[in-house]
N, C-alpha and C positions, 0 to 999 in steps of 0.2 A: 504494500500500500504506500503509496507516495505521502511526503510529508507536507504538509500543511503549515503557510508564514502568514506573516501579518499582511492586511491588503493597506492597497494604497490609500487609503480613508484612514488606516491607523496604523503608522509607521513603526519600526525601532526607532526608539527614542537614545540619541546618544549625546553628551555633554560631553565636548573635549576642555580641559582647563586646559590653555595658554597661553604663550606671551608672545609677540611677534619678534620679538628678539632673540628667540632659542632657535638656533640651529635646530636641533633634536625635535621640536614643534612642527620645524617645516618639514622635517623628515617623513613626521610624524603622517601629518596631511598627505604629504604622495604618498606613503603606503596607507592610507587610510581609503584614500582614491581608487587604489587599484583593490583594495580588498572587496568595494562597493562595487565594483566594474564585474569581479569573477562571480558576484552573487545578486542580477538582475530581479531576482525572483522575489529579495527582500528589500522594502523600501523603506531606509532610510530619513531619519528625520535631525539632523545635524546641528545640537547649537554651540557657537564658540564660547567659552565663557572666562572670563579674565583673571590673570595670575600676574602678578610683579616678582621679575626675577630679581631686580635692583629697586624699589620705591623709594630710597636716598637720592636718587638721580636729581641735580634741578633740572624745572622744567623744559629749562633753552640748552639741556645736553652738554655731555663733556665731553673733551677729546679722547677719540676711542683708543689709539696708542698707548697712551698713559695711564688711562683704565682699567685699561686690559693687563698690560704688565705689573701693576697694583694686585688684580685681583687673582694673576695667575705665577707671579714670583719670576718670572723670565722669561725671554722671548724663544727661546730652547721649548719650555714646557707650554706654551703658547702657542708655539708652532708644532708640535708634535699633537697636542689635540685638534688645532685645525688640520692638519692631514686627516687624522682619524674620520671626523666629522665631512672633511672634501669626497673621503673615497666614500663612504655612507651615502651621500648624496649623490653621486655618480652614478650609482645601483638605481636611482630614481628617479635622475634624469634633470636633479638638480647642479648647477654651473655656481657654485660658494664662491663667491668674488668677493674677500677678507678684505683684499687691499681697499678697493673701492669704500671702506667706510670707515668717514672721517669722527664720525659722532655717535656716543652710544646717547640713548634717547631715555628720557624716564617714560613711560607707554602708558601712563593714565590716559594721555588724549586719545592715543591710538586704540584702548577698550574703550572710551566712551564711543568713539563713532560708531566702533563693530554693536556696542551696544544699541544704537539708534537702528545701526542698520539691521540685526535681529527683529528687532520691534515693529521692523517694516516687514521684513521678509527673509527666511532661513536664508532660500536662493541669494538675495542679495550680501547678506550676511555671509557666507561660501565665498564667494567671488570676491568679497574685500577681504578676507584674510589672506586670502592667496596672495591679490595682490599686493597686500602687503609684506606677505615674504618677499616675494619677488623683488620689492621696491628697497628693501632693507638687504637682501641678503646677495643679488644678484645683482641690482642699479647702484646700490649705496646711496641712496635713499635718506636723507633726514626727516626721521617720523616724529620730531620732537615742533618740525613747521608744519603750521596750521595751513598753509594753501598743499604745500606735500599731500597732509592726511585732505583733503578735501577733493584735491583733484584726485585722490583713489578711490574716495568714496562717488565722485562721476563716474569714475569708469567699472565702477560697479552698480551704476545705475542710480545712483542714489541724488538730489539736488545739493550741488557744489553751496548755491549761497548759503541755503539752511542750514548745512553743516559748517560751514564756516562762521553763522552767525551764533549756532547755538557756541562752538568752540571761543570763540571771544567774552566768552561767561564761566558760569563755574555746573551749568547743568546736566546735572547724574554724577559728578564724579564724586559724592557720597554712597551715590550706590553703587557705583563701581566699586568705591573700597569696600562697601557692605560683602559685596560677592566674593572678593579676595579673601575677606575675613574668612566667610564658610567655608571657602576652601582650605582654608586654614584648618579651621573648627572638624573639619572633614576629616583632619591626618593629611589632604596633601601636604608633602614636603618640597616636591621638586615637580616638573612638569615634561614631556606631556603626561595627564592622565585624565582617562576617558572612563566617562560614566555609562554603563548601558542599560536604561531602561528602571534610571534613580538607583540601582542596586546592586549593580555587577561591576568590579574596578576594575580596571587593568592600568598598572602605571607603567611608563615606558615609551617609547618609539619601537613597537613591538612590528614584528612584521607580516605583511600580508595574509601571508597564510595564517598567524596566529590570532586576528582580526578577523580574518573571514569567518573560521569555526569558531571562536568566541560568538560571532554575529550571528551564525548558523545556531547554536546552541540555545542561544536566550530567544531566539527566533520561533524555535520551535516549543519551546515552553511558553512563552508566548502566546502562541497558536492553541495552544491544547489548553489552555487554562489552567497554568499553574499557580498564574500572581496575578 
């Protein structure tokens, strides 16, 4: 007898915690993408939800060199986990261009917008974290400037002025730290980690395949009325 998944009127529910600063996040997203690709039959309901990997950052960013060698003791142990992290993303088709980025950013603005754009729409909300790896990780990107985060949020469909006006204020970012908190409150420690269906964890840039049957499994409990 074939098994039985959620239909499209009532998705897997999944909550990614991340930061758009984590290398490992964006890892995270392309195999998270391709695990959603091998498993058509289960759909999907994606929200991003916010984590500060740095919240000490000020808001107009510091220089990433010097940050970075602060937070990682030398440019030897520096460059040794950016290989690590290069050849990881290679496997996914992501291009890590370290050099390119002059500014480490504090990301509260960057989860507010994602927050806005959740509020509008998953779909939209998808499409801005991406591009905002891309815009941070591959362009060298400063997500710490407000037209930066605004024209991503255009090209994620989103209205450039609105978000630009709402960003010249202070609104949600209590509730953004609210969310951080429970993730706090949660045990996360570090990121990515993915909620599935408010009650199955998995912490990690875990890989496709181990994504997929995770997805497969609470899919099919799910279906059968377990929770």
């Amino acid at each position: 007898m074939s098994q039985s998944f959620p239909s499209s009127t009532n998705p897997l529910l999944l909550d990614v915690v991340s930061d758009v600063v984590c290398p490992w996040c964006y890892i995270h997203f392309r195999r998270l993408e391709a695990a959603r690709q091998s498993l058509p039959e289960i759909p999907l309901a994606i929200r991003w939800r916010p984590f500060q990997l740095d919240s000490t950052i000020p808001p107009e960013g510091v220089e990433r060199r010097s940050y970075m060698l602060k937070k990682f003791g030398s440019q030897k142990r520096l460059d040794q986990l950016n290989e690590v992290v290069r050849k990881e993303g290679q496997s996914v088709g992501i291009d890590f261009a370290f050099a390119k980025i002059d500014r480490s950013p504090n990301t509260l603005d960057a989860h507010r917008v994602l927050h806005w754009a959740g509020t509008e729409d998953l779909a939209v909300q998808h499409r801005l974290v991406e591009r905002l790896f891309v815009l941070f990780f591959e362009e060298g990107g400063d997500l710490s400037d407000h037209e930066t985060l605004a024209e991503a949020a255009k090209d994620a469909g989103m209205d450039k002025a609105i978000v630009l006006q709402l960003l010249a204020g202070d609104a949600d970012k209590d509730l953004v730290r609210e969310e951080i908190a429970q993730a706090n409150e949660m045990g996360v420690q570090g990121v990515p980690f993915t909620l599935i269906e408010q009650r199955y964890g998995l912490p990690g840039a875990q890989t496709p395949d181990v994504l997929a049957d995770a997805l497969r499994q609470v899919a099919g409990a799910k279906a059968e009325g377990q929770f």
